[in-house]
DOMARRO-696356 format. One record per residue: x, y, z of N, C-alpha, C in turn; residue in one letter. Coordinates in nm, 3 decimals, always signed. Layout:
N
+---------+---------+---------+---------+----------+---------+---------+---------+---------+------+
|  n_east | n_north |    n_up | ca_east | ca_north |   ca_up |  c_east | c_north |    c_up | type |
+---------+---------+---------+---------+----------+---------+---------+---------+---------+------+
|       X |       Y |       Z |       X |        Y |       Z |       X |       Y |       Z |    a |
...
+---------+---------+---------+---------+----------+---------+---------+---------+---------+------+
This chain:
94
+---------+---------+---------+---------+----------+---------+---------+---------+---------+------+
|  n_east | n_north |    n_up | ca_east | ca_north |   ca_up |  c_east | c_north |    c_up | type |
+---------+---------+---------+---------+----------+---------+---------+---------+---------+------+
|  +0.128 |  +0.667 |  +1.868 |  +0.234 |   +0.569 |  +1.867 |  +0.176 |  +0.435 |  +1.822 |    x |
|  +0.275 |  +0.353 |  +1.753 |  +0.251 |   +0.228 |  +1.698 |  +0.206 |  +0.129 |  +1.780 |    x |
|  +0.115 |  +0.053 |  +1.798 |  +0.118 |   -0.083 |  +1.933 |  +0.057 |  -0.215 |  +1.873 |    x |
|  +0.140 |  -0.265 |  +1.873 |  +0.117 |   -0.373 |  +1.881 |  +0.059 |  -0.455 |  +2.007 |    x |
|  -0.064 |  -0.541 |  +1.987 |  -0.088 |   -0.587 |  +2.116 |  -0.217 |  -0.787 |  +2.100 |    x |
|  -0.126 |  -0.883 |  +2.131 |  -0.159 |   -1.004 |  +2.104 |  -0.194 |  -1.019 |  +2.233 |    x |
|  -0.355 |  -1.146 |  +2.204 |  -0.386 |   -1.182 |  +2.353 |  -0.436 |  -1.319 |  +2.330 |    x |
|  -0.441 |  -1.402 |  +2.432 |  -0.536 |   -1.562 |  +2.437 |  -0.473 |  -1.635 |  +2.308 |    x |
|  -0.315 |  -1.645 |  +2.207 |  -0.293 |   -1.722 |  +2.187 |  -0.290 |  -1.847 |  +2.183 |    x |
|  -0.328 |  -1.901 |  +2.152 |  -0.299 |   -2.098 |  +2.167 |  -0.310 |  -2.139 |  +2.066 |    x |
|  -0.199 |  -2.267 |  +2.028 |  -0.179 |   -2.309 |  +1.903 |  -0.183 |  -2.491 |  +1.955 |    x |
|  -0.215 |  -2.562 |  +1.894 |  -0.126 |   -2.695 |  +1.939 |  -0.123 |  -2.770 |  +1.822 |    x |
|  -0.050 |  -2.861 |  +1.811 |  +0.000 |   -2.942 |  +1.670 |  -0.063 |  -3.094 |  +1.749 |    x |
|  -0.144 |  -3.153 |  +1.712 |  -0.213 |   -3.268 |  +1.739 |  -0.271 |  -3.221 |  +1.917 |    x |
|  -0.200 |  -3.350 |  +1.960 |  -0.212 |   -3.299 |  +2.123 |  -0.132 |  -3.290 |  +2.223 |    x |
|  -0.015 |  -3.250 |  +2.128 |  +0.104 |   -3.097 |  +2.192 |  +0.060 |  -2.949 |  +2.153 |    x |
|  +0.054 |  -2.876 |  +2.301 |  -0.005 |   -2.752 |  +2.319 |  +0.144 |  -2.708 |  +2.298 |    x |
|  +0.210 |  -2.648 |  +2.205 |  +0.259 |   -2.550 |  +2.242 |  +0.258 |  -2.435 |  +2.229 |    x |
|  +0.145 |  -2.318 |  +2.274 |  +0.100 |   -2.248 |  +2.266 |  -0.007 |  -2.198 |  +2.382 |    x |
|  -0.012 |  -2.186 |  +2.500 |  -0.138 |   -2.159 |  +2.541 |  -0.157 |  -2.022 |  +2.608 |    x |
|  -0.287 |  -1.932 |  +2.548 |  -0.320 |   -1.820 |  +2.613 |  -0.180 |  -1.733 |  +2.628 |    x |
|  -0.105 |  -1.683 |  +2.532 |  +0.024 |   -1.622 |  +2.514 |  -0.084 |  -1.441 |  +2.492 |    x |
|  -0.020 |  -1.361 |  +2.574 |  -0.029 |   -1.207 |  +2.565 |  +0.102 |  -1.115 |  +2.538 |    x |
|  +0.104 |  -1.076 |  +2.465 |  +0.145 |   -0.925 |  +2.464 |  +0.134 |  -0.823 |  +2.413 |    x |
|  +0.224 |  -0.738 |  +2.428 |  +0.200 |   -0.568 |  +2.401 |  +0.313 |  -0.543 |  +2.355 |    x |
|  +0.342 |  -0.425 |  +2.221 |  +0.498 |   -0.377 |  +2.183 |  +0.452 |  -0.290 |  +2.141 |    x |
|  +0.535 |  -0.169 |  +2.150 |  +0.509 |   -0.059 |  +2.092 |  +0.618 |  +0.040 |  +2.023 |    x |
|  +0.600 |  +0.080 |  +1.922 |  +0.736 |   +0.111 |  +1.808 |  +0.812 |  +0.173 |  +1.880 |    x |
|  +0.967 |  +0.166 |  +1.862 |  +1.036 |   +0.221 |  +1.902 |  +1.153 |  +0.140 |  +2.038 |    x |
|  +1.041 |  +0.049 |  +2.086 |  +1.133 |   -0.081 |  +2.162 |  +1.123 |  -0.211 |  +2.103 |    x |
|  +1.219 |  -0.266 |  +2.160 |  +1.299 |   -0.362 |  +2.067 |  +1.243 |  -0.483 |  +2.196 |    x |
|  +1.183 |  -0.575 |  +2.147 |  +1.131 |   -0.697 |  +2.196 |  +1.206 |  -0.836 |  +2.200 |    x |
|  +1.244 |  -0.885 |  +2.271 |  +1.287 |   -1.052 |  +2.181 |  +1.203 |  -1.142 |  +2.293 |    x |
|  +1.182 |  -1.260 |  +2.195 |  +1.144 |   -1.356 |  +2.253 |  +1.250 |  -1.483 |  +2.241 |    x |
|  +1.231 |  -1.495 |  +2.364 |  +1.366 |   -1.592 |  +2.393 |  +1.342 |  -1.730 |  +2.492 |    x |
|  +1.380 |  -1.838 |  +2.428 |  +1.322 |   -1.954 |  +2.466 |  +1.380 |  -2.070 |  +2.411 |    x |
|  +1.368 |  -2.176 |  +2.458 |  +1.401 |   -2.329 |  +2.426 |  +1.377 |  -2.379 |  +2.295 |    x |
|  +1.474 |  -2.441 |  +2.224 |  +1.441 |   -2.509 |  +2.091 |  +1.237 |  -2.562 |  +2.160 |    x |
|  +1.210 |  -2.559 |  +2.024 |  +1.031 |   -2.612 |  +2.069 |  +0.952 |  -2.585 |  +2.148 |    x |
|  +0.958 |  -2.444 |  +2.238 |  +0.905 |   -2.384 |  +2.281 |  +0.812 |  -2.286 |  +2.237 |    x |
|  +0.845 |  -2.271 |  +2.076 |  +0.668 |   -2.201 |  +2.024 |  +0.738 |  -2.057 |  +1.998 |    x |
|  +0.858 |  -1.979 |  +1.960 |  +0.897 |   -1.858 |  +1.940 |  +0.823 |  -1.787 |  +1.805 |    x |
|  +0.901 |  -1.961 |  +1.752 |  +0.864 |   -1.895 |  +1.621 |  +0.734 |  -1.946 |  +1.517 |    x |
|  +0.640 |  -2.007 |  +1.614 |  +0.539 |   -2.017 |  +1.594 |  +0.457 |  -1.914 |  +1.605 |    x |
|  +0.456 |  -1.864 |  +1.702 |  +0.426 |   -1.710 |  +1.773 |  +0.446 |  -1.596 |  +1.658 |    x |
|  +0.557 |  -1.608 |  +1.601 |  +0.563 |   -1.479 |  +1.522 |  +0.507 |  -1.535 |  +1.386 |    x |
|  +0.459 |  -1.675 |  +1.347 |  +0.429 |   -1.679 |  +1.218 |  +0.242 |  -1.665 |  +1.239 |    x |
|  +0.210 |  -1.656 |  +1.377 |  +0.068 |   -1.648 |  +1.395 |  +0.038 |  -1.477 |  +1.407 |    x |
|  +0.164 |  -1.393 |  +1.463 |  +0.126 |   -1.250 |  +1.410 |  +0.159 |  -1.220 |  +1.233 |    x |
|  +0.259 |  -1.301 |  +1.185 |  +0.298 |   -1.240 |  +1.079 |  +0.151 |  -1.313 |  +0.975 |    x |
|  +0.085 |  -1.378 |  +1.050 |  -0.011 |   -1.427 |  +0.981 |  -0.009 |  -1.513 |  +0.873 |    x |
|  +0.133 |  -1.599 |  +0.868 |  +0.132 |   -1.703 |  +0.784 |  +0.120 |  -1.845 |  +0.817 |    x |
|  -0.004 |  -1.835 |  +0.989 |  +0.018 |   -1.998 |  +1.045 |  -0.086 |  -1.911 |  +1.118 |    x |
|  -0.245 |  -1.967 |  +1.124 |  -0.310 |   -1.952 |  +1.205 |  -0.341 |  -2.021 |  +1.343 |    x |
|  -0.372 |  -1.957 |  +1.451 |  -0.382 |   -2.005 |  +1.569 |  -0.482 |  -2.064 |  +1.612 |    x |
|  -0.510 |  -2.194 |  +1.691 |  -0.643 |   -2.224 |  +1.733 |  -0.676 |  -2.128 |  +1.756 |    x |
|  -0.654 |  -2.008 |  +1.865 |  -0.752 |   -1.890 |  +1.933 |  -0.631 |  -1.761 |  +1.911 |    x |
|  -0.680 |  -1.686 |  +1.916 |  -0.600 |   -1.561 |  +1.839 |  -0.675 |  -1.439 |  +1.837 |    x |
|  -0.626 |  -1.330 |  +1.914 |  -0.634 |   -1.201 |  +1.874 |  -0.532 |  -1.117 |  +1.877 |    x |
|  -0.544 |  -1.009 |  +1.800 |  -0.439 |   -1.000 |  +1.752 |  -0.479 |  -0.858 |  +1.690 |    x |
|  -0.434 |  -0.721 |  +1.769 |  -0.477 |   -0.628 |  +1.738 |  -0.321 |  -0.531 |  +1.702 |    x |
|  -0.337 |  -0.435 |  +1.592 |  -0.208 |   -0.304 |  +1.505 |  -0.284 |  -0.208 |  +1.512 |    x |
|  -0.252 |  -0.123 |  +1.659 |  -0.235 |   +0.051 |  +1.607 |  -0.462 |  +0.053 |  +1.656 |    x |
|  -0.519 |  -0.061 |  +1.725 |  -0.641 |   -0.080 |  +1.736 |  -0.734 |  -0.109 |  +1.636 |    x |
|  -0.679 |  -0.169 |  +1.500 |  -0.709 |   -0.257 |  +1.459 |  -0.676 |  -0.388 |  +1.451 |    x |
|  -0.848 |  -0.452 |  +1.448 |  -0.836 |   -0.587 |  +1.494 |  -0.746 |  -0.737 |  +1.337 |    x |
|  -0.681 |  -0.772 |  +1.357 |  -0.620 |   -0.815 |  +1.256 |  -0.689 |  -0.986 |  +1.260 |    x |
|  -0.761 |  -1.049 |  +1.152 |  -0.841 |   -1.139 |  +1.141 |  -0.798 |  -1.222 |  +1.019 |    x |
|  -0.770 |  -1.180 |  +0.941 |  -0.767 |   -1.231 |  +0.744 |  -0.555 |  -1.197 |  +0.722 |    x |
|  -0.583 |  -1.310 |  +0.603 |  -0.449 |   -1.287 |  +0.521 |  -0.400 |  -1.163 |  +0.486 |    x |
|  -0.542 |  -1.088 |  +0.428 |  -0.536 |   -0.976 |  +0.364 |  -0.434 |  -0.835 |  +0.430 |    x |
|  -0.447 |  -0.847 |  +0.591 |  -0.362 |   -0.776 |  +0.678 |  -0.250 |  -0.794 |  +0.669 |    x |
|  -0.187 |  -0.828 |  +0.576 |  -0.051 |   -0.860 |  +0.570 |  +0.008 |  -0.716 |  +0.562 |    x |
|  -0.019 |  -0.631 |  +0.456 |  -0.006 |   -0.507 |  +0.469 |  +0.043 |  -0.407 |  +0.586 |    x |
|  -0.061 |  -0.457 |  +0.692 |  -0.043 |   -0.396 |  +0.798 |  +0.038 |  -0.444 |  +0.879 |    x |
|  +0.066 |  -0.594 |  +0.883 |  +0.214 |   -0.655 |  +0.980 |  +0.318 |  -0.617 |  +0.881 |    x |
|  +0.337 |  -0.548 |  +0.770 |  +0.455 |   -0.543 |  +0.703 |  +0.568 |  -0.476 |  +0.807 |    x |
|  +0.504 |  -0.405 |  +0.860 |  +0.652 |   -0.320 |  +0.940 |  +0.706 |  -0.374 |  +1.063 |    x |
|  +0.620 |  -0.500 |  +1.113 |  +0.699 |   -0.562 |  +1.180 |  +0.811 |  -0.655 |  +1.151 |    x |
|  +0.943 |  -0.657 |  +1.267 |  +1.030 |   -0.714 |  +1.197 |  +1.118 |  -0.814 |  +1.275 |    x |
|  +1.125 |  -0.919 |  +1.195 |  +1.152 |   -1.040 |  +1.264 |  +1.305 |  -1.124 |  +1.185 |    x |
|  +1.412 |  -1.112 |  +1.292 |  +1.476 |   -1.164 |  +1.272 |  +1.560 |  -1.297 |  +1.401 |    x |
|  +1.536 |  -1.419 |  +1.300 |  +1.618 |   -1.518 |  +1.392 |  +1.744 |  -1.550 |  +1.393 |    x |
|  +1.791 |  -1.516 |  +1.474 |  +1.922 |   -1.519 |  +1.461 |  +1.979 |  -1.554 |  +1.629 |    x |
|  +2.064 |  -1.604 |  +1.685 |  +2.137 |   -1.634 |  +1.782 |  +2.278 |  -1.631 |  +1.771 |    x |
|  +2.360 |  -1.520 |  +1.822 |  +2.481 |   -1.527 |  +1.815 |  +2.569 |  -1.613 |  +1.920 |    x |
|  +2.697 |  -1.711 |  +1.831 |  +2.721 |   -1.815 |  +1.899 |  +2.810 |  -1.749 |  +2.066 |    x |
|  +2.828 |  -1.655 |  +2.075 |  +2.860 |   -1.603 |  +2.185 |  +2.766 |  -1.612 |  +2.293 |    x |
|  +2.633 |  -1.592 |  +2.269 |  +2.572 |   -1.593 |  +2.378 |  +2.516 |  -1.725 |  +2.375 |    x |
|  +2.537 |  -1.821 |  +2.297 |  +2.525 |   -1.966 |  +2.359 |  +2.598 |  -2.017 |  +2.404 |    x |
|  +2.754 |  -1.980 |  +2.401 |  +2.875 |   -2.002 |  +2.496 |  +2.878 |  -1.970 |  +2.622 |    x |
|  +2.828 |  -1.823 |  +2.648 |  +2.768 |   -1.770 |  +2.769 |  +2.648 |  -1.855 |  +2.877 |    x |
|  +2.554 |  -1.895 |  +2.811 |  +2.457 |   -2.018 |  +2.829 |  +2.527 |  -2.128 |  +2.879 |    x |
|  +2.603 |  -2.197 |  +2.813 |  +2.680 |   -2.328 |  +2.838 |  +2.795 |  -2.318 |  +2.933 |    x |
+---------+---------+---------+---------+----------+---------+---------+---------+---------+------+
């Protein structure tokens, strides 16, 4: 089975952390969301797996390989990321 599995994240943009020591685990077949506050780092998070925004600290392992370089893009191809918020469930929220 497919797994995805991120650990010790941290990102920060000057000296706003938003990012620190973020873990997880996914594995094909369940459906994940990350869900959170405007500026809370969602989609920072997925541009540090999709590997187009590197992290101060980062690991970041597909299937038990360790993913390090641009070049892995290949291998995050099948992950899939869509942002989207339907205005229903921000009505629900409010």
């Amino acid at each position: 089975m497919n797994k995805l599995h991120i650990d010790s994240i941290t990102k920060s943009f000057g000296s706003k952390k938003i990012l620190q020591d973020v873990c997880l685990s996914c594995e094909t077949g369940n459906i994940t969301a990350l869900l959170g506050r405007i500026g809370s780092g969602k989609s920072t998070l997925l541009q540090i797996i999709f590997g187009t925004m590197k992290g101060d600290s980062q690991f970041i392992k597909y299937n038990e390989q360790v993913l390090t370089k641009q070049s892995d893009r290949e291998i995050r191809s099948p992950i899939f990321h869509k942002a989207q918020c339907s205005r229903s469930i921000l009505k629900l929220k409010n």
